[in-house]
N, C-alpha and C positions, 0 to 999 in steps of 0.2 A: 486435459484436466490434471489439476496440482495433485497427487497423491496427500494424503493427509499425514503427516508426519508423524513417528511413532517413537516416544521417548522411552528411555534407557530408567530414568529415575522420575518422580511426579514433579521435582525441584522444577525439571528443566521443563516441565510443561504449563510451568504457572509463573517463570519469571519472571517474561516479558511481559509489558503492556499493552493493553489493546486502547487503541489511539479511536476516540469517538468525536465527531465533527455535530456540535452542538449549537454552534451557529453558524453564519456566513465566513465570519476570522476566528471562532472560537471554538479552543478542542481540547480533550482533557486525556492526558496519558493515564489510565484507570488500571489500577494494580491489583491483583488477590494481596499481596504484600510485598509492600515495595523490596526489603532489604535483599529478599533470596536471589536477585541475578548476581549484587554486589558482594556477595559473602561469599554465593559457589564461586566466585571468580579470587577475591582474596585466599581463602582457603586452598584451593587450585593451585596458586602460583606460592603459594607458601611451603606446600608439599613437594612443588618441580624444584624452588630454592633449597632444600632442606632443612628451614627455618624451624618446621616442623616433621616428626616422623609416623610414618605409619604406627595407627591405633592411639596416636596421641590424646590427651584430653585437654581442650579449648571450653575456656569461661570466658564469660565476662559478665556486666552488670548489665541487665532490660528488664522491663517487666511487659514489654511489647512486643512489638513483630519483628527487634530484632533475634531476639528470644527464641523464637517461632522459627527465623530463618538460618539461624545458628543450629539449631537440633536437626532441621535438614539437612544441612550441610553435611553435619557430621555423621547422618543416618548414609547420605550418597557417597561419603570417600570414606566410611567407615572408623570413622572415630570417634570418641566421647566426649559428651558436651556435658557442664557442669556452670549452671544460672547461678548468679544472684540478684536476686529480685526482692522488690516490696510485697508489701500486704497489698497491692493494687492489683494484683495477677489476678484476671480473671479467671476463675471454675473453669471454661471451657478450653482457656489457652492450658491451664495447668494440669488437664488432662489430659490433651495432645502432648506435652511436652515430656509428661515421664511414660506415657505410651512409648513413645520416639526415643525412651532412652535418657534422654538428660537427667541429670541432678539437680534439682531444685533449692534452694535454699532463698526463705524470707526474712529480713532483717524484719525488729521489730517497729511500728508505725510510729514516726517522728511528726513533731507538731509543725514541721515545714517541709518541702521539696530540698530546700539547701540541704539541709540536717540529715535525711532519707539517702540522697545523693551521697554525701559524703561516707556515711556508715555503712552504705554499698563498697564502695570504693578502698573502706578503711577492714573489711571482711575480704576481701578478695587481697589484701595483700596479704593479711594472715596467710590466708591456703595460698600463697608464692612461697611465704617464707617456711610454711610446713613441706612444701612439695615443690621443690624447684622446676619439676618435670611439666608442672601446670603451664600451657600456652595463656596468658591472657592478649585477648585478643586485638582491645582498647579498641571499641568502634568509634569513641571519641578523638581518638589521638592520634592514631596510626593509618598515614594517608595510603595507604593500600588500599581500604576501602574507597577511596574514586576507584577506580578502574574498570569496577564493574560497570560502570556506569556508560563506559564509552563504545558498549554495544547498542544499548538505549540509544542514544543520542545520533548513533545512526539508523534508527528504525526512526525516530522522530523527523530526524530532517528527509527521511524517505518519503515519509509521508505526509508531510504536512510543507507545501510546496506557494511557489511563488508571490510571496510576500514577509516583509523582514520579520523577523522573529522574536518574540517576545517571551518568557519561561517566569511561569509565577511557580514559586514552591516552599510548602516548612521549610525553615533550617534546619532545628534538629542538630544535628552531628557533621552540617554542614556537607556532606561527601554528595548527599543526592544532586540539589540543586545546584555545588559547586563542580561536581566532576559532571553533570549532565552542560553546565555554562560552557565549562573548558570546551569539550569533546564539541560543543554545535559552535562554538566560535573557531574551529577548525573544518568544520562540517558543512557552516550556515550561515558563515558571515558571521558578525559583531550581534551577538545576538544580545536582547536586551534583560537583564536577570531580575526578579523581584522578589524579595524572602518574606516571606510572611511570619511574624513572629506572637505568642500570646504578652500580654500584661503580666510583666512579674519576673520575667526572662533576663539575664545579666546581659546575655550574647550581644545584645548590639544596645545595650545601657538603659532598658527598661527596667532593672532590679526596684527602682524606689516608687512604683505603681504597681499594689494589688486589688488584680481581677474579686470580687466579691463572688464570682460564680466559683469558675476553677480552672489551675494553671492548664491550659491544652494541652494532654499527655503527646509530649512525641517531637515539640516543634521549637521547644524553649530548654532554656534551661537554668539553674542555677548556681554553677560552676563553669571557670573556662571551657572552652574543647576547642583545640587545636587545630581541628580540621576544620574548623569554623574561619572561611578566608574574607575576610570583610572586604577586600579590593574588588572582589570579583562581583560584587551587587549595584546596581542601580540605584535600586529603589528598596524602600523596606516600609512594609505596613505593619500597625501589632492591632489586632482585631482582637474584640472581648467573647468570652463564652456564649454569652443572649446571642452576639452575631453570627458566629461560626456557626451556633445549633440552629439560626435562619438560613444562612447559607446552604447547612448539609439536609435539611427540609428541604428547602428549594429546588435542589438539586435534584433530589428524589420525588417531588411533584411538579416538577417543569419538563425533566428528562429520564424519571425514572429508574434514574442510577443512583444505587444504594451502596454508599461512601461512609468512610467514616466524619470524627468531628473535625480535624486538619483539614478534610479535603474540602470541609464547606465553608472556612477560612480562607480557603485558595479559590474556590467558586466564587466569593462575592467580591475578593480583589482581581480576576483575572474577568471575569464579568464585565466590571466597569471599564477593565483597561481595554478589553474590545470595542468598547461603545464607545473611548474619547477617541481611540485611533483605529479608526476602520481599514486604516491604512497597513496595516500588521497585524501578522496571525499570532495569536493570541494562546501558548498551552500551558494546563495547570495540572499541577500532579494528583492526582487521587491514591492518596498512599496503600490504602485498606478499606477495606467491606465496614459494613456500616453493623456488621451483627454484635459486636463487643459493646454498642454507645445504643443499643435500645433502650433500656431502662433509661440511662443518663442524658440521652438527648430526645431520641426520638418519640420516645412515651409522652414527651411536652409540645409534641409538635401545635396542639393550639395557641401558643405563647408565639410563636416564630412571628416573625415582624417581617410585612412584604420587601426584598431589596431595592425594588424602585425608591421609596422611604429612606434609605442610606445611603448615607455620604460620611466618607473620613474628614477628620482634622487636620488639614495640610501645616506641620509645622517644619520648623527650621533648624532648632536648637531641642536638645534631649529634654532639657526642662519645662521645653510645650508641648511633653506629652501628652494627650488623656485618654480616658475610657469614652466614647467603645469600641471609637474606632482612628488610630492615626495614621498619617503617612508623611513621608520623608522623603526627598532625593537624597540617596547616599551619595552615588555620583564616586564610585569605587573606590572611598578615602579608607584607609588602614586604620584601625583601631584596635586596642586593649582595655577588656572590659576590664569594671572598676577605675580606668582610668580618665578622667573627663579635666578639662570641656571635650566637647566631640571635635576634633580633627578640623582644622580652617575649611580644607579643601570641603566637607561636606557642609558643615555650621553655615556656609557662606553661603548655601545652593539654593534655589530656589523651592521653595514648598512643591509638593507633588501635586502636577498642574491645578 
């Protein structure tokens, strides 16, 4: 019998994912929060580089779980962590957080994500240029963060065996679902990647369609990021707020896994992708716990619409996007948001089946 392993810090006992087999092909790598494997592992080799020095203080902009995973980090190699974030921070993260030490600081509430994003971004260089000594960390920008990710990617293809491979996941900041592709196309074959993105997101040139519900914290965005590699996707779906809060219901009354609202995003397009190809194992990330999206999603759970009932809009061209739900082969073409038409190599591809 395995001795139960006995961890140094809590970081290291809640990084990894537990990988849950939910169908016959279909499986969902389920996280307490995603970011903390890829951040202990940035911060780690930042400190062996001496990019960074002992007791340093490391910012950057979240109002989410990277936030959550940053303050860890710096609780475990003992450093100081200094947020800037929105008026979106939930009570319960913002008390974890300056338990734990961090610095908090809230910009004030902008009438868009663009605007919020950016005046994040435009405070964090102030404290650079007051404080040169500041790390900013740029979980946007600064492809460090893959790396962590390529311990994942070898617990996933450990487990999740003999059949090709398939990886729905938010974008985001790009590094999860980008650095988990790389590491299983090393691991697992040509693995096949799907980004799931919200309505209203620049990332892959949804900016000129807004969601009427709300942008899905965590998985879009409205500003470049850099680690955002648009070669390395397949497929890309942008799924509406009504869906995702179907999805992360469903989830939780089919299987009883209580995810947040991205993971139920990834639930009802990694779902389907098991049903058209039974051929292929099928995993989708579950970022976060579902206790942050009670009020906002779950408290409506009579509104959730059955997923049998759903089906995306297979277009071709960015200008046939719609609400509530689309899909695209990207078919790995290179792009720069704001700059359109979308790329021949994708424009050309066929609708997603």
């Amino acid at each position: 019998m395995n001795a139960t392993p006995v961890h140094a810090h809590i970081s290291d006992a809640i990084k990894a994912p537990d990988l849950v087999r939910l169908a016959p092909n279909l499986y969902v790598a389920r996280f307490e929060t995603m970011k903390v494997y890829s951040t202990l592992v940035a911060v780690e080799r930042l400190l062996a580089s001496g990019r960074i020095r002992p007791g340093a203080t490391l910012m950057d902009s979240s109002s989410g779980i990277y936030a959550y995973a940053l303050a860890l980090a710096c609780h475990k190699f003992g450093l100081k962590c200094r947020i800037v974030g929105s008026k979106t921070v939930d009570k319960t993260l913002m008390v974890q957080l300056r338990i734990l030490g961090a610095t908090v600081e809230q910009v004030e509430p902008q009438a868009t994500l663009k605007l919020d994003q950016s005046l994040r971004v435009a405070r964090i260089r102030e404290l650079m240029a007051a404080d040169p000594d500041l790390h900013w960390m740029q979980q946007y920008h600064d492809d460090i963060h893959y790396c962590g990710y390529e311990p994942v990617a070898e617990l996933i293809a450990a487990g999740v065996r003999g059949a090709p491979l398939t990886l729905v996941g938010g974008v985001g900041s790009g590094c999860s679902t980008g650095g988990l592709a790389c590491a299983l196309r090393e691991h697992a074959g040509d693995t096949e990647l799907i980004g799931v993105q919200p309505f209203g997101s620049m990332t892959f040139g949804c900016e000129h369609i807004e969601d009427p519900g709300i942008i899905i914290a965590g998985i879009g965005s409205s500003i470049p990021f850099r680690n955002v590699r648009h070669a390395l996707y397949d497929q890309v779906h942008w799924v509406s707020f009504d869906y995702g809060l179907s999805g992360a219901v469903a989830l939780l009354r089919e299987h009883a896994l209580f995810a947040g609202l991205s993971s139920g995003c990834c639930y009802l397009v990694a779902r389907r992708e098991a049903l058209l190809n039974p051929g292929r194992n099928v995993v989708f990330l579950a970022a976060d716990t579902g206790h942050r999206y009670v009020e906002g999603v779950f408290a409506h759970y009579p509104d959730a619409l059955a997923l049998d009932g759903l089906q995306p809009t297979p277009v071709q061209r960015l200008d046939q996007l719609r609400l509530p739900w689309s899909a695209m082969r990207w078919n790995r073409a290179a792009f720069e948001p704001n700059v359109h038409p979308l790329p021949a190599t994708a424009a050309q591809s066929a609708a997603a089946h």
